[in-house]
LOKOLTOR-647086 format. One record per residue (C-alpha): residue number from 0; residue in one letter; x, y, z. Coordinates in steps of 0.05 Angstrom, whole numbers, always signed. Layout:
<atoms>
ATOM    nr   rest       c1       c2       c3
ATOM   NUM      A        X        Y        Z
...
</atoms>
This chain:
<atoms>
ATOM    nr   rest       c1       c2       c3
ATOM     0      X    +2883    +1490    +1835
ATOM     1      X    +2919    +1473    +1897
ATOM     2      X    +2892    +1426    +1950
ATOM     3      X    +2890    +1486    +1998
ATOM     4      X    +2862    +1533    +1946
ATOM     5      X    +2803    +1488    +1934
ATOM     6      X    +2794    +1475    +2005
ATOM     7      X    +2791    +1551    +2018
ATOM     8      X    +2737    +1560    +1964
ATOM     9      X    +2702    +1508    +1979
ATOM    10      X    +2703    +1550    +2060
ATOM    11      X    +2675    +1613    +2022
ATOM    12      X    +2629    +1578    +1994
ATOM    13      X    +2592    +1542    +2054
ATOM    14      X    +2608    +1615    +2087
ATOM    15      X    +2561    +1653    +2034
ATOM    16      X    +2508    +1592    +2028
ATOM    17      X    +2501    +1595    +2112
ATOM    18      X    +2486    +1676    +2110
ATOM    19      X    +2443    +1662    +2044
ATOM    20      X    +2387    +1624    +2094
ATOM    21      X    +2385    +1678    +2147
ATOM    22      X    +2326    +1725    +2142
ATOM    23      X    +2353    +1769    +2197
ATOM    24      X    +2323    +1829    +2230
ATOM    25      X    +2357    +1898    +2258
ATOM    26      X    +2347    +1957    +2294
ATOM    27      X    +2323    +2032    +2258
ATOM    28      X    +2298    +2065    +2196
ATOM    29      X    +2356    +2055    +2161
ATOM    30      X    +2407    +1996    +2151
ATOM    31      X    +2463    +1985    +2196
ATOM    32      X    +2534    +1985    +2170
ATOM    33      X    +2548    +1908    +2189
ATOM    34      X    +2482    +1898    +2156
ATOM    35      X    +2484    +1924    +2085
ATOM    36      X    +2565    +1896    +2095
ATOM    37      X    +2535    +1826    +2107
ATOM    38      X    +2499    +1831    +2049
ATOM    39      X    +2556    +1847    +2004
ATOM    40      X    +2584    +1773    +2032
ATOM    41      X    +2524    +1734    +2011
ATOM    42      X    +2467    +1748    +2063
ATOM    43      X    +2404    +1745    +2007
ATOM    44      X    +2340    +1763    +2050
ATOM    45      X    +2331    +1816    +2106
ATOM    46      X    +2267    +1812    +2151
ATOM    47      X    +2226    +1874    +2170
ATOM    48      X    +2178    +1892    +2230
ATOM    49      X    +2139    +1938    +2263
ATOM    50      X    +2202    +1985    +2285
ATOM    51      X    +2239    +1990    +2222
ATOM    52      X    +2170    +2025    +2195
ATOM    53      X    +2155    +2106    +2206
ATOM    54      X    +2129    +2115    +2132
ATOM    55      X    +2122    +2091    +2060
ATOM    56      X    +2168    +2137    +2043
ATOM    57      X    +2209    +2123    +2092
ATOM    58      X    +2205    +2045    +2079
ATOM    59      X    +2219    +2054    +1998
ATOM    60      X    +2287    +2087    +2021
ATOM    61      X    +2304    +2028    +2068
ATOM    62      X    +2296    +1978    +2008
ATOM    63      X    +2326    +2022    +1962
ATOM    64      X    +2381    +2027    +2009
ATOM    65      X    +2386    +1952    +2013
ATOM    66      X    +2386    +1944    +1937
ATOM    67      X    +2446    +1980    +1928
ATOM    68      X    +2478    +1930    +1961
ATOM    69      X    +2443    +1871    +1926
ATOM    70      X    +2385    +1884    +1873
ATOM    71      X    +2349    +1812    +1888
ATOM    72      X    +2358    +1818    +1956
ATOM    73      X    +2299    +1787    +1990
ATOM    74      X    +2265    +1841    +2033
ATOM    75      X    +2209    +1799    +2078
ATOM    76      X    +2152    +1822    +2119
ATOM    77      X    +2104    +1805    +2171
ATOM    78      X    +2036    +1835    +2134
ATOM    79      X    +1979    +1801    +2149
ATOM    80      X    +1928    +1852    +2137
ATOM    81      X    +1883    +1859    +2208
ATOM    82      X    +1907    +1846    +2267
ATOM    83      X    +1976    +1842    +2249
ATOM    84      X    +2001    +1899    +2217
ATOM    85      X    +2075    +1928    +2203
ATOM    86      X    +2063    +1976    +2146
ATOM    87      X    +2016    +2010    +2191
ATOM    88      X    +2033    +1992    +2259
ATOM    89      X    +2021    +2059    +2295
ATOM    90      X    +1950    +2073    +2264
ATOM    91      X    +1919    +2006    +2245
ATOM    92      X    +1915    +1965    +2190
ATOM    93      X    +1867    +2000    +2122
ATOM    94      X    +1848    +1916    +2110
ATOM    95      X    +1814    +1877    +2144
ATOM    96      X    +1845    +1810    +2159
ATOM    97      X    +1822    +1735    +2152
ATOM    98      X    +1770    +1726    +2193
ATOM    99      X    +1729    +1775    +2164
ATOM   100      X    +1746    +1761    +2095
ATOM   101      X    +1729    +1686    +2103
ATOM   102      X    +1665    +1715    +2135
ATOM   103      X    +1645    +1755    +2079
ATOM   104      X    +1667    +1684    +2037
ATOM   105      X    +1680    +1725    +1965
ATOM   106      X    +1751    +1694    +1945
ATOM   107      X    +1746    +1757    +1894
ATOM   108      X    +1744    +1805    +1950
ATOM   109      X    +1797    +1761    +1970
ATOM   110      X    +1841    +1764    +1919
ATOM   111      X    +1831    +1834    +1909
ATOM   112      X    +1843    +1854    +1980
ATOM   113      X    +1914    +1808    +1975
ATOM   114      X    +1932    +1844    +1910
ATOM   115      X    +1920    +1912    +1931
ATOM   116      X    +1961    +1895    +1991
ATOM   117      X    +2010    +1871    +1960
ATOM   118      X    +2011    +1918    +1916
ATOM   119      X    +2027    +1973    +1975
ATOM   120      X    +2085    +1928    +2004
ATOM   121      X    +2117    +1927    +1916
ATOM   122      X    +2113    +2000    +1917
ATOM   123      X    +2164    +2012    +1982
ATOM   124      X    +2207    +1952    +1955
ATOM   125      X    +2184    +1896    +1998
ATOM   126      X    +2184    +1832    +1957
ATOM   127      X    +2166    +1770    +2008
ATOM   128      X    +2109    +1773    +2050
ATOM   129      X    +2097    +1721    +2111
ATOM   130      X    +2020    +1710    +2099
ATOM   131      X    +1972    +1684    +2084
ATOM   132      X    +1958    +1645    +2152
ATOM   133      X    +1929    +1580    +2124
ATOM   134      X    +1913    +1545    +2199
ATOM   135      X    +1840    +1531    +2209
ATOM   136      X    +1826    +1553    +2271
ATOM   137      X    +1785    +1495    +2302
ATOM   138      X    +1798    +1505    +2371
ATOM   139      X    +1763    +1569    +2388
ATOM   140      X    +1812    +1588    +2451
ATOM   141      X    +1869    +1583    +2413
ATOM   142      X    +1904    +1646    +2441
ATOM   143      X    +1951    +1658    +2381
ATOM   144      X    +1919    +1647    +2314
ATOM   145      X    +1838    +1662    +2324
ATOM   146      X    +1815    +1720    +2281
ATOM   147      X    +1887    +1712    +2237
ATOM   148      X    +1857    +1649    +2206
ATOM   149      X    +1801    +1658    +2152
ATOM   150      X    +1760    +1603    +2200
ATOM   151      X    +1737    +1535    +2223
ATOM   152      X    +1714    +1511    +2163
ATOM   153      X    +1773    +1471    +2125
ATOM   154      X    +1741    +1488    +2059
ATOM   155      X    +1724    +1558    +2067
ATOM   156      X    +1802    +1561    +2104
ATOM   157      X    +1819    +1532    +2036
ATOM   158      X    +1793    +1573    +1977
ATOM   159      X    +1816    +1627    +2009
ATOM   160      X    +1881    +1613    +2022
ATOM   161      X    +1886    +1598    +1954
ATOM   162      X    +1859    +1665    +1933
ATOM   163      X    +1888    +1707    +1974
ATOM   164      X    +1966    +1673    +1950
ATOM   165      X    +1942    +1683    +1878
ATOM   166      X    +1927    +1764    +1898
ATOM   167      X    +1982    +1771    +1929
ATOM   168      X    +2029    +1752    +1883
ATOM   169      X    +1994    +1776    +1816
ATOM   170      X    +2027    +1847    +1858
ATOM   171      X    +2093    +1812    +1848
ATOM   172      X    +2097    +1798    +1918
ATOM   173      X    +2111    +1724    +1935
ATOM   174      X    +2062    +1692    +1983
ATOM   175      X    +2099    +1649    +2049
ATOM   176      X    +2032    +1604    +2071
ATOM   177      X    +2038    +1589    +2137
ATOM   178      X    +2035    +1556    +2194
ATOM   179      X    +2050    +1482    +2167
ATOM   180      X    +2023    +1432    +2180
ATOM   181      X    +1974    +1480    +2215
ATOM   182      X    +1961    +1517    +2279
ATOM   183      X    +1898    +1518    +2290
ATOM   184      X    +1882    +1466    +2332
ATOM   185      X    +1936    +1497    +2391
ATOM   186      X    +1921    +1520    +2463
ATOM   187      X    +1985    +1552    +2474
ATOM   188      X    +2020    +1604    +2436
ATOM   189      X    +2092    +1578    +2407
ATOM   190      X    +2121    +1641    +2424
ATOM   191      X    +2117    +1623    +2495
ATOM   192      X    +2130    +1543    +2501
ATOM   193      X    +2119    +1490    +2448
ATOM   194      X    +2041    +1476    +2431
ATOM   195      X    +2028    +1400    +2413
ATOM   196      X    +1963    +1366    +2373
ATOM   197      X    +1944    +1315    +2387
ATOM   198      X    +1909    +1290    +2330
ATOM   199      X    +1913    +1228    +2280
ATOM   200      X    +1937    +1222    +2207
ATOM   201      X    +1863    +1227    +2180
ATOM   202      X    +1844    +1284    +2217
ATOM   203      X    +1901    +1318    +2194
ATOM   204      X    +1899    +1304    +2119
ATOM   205      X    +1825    +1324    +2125
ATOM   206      X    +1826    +1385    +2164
ATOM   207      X    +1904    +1418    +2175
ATOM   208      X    +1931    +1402    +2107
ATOM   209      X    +1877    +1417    +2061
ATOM   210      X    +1889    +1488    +2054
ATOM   211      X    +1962    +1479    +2055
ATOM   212      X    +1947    +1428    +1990
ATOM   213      X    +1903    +1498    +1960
ATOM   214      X    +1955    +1547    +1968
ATOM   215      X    +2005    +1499    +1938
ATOM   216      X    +1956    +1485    +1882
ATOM   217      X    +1957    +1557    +1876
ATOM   218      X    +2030    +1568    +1869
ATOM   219      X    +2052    +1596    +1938
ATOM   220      X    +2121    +1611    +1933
ATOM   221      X    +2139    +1604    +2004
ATOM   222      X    +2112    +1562    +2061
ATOM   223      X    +2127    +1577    +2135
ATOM   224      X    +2140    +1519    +2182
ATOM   225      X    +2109    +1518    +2254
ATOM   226      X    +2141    +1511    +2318
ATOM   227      X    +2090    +1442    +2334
ATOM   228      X    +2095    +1387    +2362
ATOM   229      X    +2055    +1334    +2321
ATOM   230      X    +2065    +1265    +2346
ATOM   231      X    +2028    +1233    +2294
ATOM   232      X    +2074    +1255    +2242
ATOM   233      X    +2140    +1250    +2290
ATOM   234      X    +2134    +1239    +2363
ATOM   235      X    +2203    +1278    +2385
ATOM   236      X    +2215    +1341    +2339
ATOM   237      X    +2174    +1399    +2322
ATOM   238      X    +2152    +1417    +2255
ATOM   239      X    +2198    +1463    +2238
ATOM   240      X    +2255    +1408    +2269
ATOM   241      X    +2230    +1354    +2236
ATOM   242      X    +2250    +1317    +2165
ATOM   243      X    +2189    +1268    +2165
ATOM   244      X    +2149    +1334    +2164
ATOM   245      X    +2183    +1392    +2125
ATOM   246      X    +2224    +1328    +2072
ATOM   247      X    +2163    +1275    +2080
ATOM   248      X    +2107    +1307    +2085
ATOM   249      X    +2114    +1373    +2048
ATOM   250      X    +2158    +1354    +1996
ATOM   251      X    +2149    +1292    +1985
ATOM   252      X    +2082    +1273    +2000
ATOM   253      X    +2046    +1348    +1978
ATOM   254      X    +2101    +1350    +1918
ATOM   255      X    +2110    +1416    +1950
ATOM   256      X    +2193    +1449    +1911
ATOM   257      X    +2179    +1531    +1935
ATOM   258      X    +2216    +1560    +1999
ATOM   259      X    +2213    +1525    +2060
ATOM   260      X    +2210    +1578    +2115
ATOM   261      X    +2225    +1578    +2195
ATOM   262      X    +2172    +1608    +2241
ATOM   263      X    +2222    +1657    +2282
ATOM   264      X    +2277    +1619    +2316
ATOM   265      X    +2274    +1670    +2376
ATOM   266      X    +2206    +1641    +2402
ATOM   267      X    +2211    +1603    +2463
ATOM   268      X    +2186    +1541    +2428
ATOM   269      X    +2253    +1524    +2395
ATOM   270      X    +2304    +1579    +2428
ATOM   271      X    +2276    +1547    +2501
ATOM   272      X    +2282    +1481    +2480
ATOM   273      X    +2346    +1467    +2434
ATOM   274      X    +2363    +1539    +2427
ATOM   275      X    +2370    +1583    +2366
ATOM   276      X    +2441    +1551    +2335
ATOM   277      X    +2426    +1479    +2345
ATOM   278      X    +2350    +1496    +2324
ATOM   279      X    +2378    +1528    +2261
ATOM   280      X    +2431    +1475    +2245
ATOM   281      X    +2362    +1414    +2252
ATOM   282      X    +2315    +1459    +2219
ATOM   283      X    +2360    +1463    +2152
ATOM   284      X    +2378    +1386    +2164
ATOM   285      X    +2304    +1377    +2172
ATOM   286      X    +2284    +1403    +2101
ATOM   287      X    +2283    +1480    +2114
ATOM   288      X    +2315    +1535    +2074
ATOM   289      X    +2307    +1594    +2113
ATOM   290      X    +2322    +1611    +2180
ATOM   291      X    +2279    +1672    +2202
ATOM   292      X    +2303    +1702    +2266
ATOM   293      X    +2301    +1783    +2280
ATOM   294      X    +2233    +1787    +2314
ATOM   295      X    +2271    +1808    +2378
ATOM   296      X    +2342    +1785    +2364
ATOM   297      X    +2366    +1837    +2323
ATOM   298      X    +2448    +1847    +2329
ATOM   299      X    +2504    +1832    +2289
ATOM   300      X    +2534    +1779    +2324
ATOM   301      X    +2463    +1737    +2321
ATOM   302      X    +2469    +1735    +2242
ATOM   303      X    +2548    +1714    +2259
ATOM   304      X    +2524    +1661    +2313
ATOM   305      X    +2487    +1626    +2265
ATOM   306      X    +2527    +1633    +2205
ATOM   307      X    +2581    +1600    +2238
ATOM   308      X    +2539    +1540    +2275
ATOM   309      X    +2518    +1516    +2205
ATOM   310      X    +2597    +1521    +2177
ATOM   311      X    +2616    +1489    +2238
ATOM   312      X    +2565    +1429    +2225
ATOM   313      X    +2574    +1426    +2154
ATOM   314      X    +2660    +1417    +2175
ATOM   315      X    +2634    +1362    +2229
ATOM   316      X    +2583    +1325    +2182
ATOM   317      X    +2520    +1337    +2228
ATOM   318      X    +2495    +1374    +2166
ATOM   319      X    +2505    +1345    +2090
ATOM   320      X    +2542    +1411    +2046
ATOM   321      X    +2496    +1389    +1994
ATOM   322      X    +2435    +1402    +2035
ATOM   323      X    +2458    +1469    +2059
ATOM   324      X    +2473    +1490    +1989
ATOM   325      X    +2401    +1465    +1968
ATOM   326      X    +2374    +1505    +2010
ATOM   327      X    +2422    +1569    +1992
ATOM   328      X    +2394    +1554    +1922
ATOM   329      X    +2322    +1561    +1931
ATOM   330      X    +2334    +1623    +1970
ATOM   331      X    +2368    +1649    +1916
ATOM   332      X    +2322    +1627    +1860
ATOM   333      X    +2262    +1651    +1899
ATOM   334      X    +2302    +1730    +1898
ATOM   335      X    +2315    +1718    +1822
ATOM   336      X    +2233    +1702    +1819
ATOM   337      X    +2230    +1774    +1849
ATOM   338      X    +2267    +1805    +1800
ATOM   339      X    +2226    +1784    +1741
ATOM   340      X    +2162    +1786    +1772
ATOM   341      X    +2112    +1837    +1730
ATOM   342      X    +2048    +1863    +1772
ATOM   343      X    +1977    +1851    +1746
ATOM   344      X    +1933    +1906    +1745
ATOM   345      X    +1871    +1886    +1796
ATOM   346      X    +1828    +1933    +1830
ATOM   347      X    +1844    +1998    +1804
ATOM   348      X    +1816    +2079    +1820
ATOM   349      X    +1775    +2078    +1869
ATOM   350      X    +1762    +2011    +1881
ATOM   351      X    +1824    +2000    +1899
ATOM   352      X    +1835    +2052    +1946
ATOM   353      X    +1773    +2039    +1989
ATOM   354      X    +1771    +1962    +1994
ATOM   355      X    +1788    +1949    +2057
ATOM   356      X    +1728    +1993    +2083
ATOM   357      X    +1681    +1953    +2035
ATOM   358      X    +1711    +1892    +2062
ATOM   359      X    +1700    +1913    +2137
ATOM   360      X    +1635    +1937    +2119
ATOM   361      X    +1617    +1867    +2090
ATOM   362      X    +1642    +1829    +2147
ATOM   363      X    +1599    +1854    +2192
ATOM   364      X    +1555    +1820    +2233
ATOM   365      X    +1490    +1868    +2263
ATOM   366      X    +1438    +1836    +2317
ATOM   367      X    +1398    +1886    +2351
ATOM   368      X    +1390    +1969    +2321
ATOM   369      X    +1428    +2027    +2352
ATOM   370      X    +1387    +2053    +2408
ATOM   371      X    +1383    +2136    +2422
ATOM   372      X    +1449    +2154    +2433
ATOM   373      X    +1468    +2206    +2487
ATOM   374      X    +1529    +2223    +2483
ATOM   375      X    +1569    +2148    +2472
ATOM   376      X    +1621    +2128    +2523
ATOM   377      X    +1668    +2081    +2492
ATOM   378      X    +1693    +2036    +2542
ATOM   379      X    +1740    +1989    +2517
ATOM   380      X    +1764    +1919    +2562
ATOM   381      X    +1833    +1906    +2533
ATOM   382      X    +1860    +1835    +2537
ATOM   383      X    +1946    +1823    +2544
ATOM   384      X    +1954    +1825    +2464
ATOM   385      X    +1993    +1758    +2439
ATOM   386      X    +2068    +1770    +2417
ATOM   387      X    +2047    +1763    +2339
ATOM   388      X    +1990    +1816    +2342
ATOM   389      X    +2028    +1864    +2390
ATOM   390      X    +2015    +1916    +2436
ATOM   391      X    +2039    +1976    +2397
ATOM   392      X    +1978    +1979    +2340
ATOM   393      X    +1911    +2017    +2367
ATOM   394      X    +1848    +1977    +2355
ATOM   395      X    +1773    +1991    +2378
ATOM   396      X    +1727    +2048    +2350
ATOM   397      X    +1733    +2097    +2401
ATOM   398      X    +1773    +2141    +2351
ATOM   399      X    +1732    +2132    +2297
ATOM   400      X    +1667    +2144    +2330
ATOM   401      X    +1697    +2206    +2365
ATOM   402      X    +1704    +2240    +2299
ATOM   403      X    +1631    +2218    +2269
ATOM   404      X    +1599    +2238    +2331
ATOM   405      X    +1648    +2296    +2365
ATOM   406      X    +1644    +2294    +2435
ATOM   407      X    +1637    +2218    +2448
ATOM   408      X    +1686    +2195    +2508
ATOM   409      X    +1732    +2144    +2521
ATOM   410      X    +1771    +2100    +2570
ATOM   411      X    +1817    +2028    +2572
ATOM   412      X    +1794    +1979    +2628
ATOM   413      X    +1846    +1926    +2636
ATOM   414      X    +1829    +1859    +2675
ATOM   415      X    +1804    +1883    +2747
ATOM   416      X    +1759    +1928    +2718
ATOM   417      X    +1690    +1932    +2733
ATOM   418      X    +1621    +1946    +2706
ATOM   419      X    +1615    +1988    +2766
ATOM   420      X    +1669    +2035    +2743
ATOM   421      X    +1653    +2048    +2672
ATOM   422      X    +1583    +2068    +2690
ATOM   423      X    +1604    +2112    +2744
ATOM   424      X    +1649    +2145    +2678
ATOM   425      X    +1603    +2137    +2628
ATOM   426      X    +1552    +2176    +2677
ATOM   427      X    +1487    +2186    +2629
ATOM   428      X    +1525    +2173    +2566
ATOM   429      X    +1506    +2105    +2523
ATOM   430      X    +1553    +2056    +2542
ATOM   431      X    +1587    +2025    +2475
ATOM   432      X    +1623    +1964    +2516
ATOM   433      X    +1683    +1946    +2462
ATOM   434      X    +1710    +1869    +2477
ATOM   435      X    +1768    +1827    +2442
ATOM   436      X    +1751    +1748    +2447
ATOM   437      X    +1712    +1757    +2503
ATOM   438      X    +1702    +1685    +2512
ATOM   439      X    +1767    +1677    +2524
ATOM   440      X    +1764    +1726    +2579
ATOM   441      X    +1720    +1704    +2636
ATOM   442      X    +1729    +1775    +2674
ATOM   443      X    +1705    +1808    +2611
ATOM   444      X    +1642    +1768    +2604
ATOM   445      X    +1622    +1783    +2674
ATOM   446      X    +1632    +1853    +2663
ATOM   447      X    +1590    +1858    +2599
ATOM   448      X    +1530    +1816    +2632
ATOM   449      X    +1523    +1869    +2689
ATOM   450      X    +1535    +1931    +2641
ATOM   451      X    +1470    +1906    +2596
ATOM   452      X    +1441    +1888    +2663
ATOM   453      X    +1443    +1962    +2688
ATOM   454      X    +1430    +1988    +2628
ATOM   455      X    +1394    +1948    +2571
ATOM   456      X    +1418    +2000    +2517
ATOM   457      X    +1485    +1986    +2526
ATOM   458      X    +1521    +1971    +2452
ATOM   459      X    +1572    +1914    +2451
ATOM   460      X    +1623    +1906    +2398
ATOM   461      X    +1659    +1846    +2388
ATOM   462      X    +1729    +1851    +2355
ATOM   463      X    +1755    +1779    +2357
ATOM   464      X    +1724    +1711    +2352
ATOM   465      X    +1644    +1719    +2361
ATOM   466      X    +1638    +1657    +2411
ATOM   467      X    +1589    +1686    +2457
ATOM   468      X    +1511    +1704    +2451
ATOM   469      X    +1504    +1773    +2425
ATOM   470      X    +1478    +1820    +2479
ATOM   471      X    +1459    +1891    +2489
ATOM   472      X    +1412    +1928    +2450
ATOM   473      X    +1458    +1928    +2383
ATOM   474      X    +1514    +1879    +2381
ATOM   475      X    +1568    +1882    +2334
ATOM   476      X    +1617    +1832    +2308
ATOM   477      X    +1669    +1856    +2264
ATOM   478      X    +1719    +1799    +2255
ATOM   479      X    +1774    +1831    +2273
ATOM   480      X    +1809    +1890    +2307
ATOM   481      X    +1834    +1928    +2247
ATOM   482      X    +1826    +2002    +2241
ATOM   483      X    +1774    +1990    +2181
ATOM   484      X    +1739    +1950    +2220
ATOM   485      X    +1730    +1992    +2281
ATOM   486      X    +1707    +2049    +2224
ATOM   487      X    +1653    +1995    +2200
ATOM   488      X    +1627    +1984    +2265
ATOM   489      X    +1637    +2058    +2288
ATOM   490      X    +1587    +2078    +2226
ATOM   491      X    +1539    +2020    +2252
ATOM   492      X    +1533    +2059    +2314
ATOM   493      X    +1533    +2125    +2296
ATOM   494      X    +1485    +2115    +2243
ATOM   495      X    +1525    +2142    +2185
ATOM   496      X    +1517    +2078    +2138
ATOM   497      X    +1453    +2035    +2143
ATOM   498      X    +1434    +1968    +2105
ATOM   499      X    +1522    +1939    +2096
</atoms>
């Protein structure tokens, strides 16, 4: 081989190992020429969200569309059962997520809500899942993680991290545990500037990294870096930046040798900072092997942006070939995992099918009984949804209830509303006052105290983080704002299921 010949391979191949570490997103229901093409040169893993989704069906002919193109490609997904929800985006989720699965605290219920998740993304050809959220959410006003983490206890965060990994990918689904080295402990969301804890090396091995330790334990196949800054583990770069924590600490020190994941390289934290090629160029210097971007950069010329600022670096020596084709390499092994993975059966007939209601059902937490009800008005205080939940997904019981009890009303009060005005609409109907994190929310706490002032039967539901006293004459904390959850709590009131 000539000089130049082997200089030009060498070219291709630092070309295909740069689009092997993208996990890019697009536009539609269906691939994109320049996508599936991409693929063809080497791109291994596509990401999906909320607006490549209408249906299952319609989701098993994206990936089958995808696999034409390569049969191991890695087809990734934001799924966290709950809250955050792309498989069923425009209804609500039919699981519960974290918070009320770590406060039911069965890891078997665990495991078999993961599996039969999981099982549901296998079916329509999705293969890599971005969950579980491992973070143990000890800072109750963190505005970005909350009910998405299974709670404040490290322990309890823990064992079911570890559970709901092993459910997950007994559906041949591999698990991408994230936020490392935890995000729980965070004031600010990452998707809008970069968050920073402030805590020391004990704390952390204590609290953040134990359930990071579980899930590897456990066999997690991927782990998802966070865009934080940590300055007792290095005072300058984030997380996902940084090689003391993604080389150091999570392969070295945890032993951890799976996927090493970005959080999305679109979110303010890194793209407002060192933007999204330099970010991506020190994230896979740093110890990472996959770039995720396509939560809201979704074009062609993105995926070709990046490809070419890791060539570039490689060509300049700012980033070691050897490194880059490490990390090409475990992207690559984890699709070949794919391929050979073989489902177990867990949670079959009808079990399977209803879990997520038994789950909701279980998570439940009841003070009070349902007074007389005359004719409910649902009024429900909605909160500015964080970027990782979204906007798009219906939550609250309002639905639900309507079609127990036919004729029950409803209305959304944003902030400004007042108690004033949803009595003046509820007229002589029961008031069913339906809150997200209202301790977060100072305008909806003062609204809730004069509705149960004005009228003591008033029924408060509580659909994120129960912080605050329970008031009203039945008060209901579901752990979440999932569709199943809002049907748990809408049977509560209606008085279709008694003694969950």
């Amino acid at each position: 081989m000539t000089v130049l010949a082997h200089r030009a391979t060498a070219s291709d191949e630092v070309t295909r190992d740069a689009l092997a570490v993208l996990q890019p997103g697009f536009e539609g229901t269906t691939a994109p020429a320049w996508l599936l093409r991409r693929i063809g040169e080497g791109l291994t893993s596509v990401g999906l969200f909320g607006r490549n989704i209408a249906s299952p069906e319609q989701l098993a002919a994206l990936t089958a569309q995808l696999r034409a193109e390569r049969d191991d490609v890695l087809v990734a997904i934001d799924e966290e059962g709950g809250d955050v929800t792309r498989l069923e985006v425009r209804g609500g989720s039919s699981f519960p997520g974290n918070l009320a699965l770590g406060a039911v605290d069965d890891t078997r219920l665990t495991r078999d809500v993961a599996h039969e998740l999981g099982r549901r993304l296998a079916e329509c050809g999705v293969n890599l899942n971005w969950a579980p959220s491992a973070d143990v959410n000890s800072n109750p006003d963190n505005p970005v993680i909350g009910v998405r983490s299974f709670g404040a206890d490290t322990h309890l965060a823990a064992r079911h991290t570890a559970a709901y990994v092993e459910g997950l990918q007994t559906a041949g689904v591999a698990a991408c545990t994230k936020h490392f080295p935890g995000h729980g402990d965070t004031n600010v969301d990452s998707h809008h500037a970069l968050p920073r804890i402030d805590v020391d090396l004990d704390t952390l091995a204590a609290r953040e990294l134990v359930p990071f330790r579980a899930a590897i334990e456990a066999g997690t196949k991927a782990v998802m870096s966070a865009h934080i800054l940590v300055p007792a583990l290095d005072p300058t770069r984030p997380a996902t930046l940084s090689p003391q924590i993604l080389t150091g600490l999570l392969r070295k020190e945890l032993g951890y040798e799976g996927l090493i994941v970005t959080d999305g390289m679109e979110m303010n934290a890194i793209a407002g900072t060192y933007g999204i090629e330099r970010g991506s160029v020190l994230a896979i210097a740093a110890g990472a092997d996959a770039i995720c971007v396509g939560g809201g950069l979704t074009d062609e010329d993105t995926v070709l942006r990046l490809r070419d600022a890791l060539v570039a670096a490689v060509r300049e020596g700012t980033l070691p070939q050897e490194r880059l084709a490490d990390a090409a390499a475990r992207v690559r092994a984890l699709a070949a995992w794919t391929l050979g993975a073989r489902p177990e059966a867990r949670a079959e007939g009808s079990r399977a099918s209803g879990i997520g209601l038994t789950a909701a059902r279980r998570a439940l937490l009841v003070t009070g009984s349902a007074p007389a009800l005359n004719g409910p008005y649902v009024a429900t205080l909605t909160p500015v949804a964080n970027i990782a939940v979204g906007d798009e997904t219906p939550w609250g019981p309002a639905a639900e209830l309507a079609e127990l009890l036919p004729g029950t009303a409803s209305d959304l009060y944003p902030q400004g509303a007042t108690a004033g005005e949803i009595l003046a609409a509820a007229g002589e109907r029961t008031v069913v006052a339906v809150v997200r994190d209202a301790h977060r929310h100072p305008w909806m706490t003062e609204v809730l105290d004069d509705l149960v002032e004005a009228r003591p039967d008033t029924v408060v539901i509580e659909m994120g983080l129960p912080r605050a006293e329970p008031r009203g004459a039945l008060h209901i904390a579901t752990h979440g704002a999932a569709r199943v959850c809002g049907r748990a709590a809408a049977e509560i009131v209606a008085g279709a299921v008694t003694g969950v």
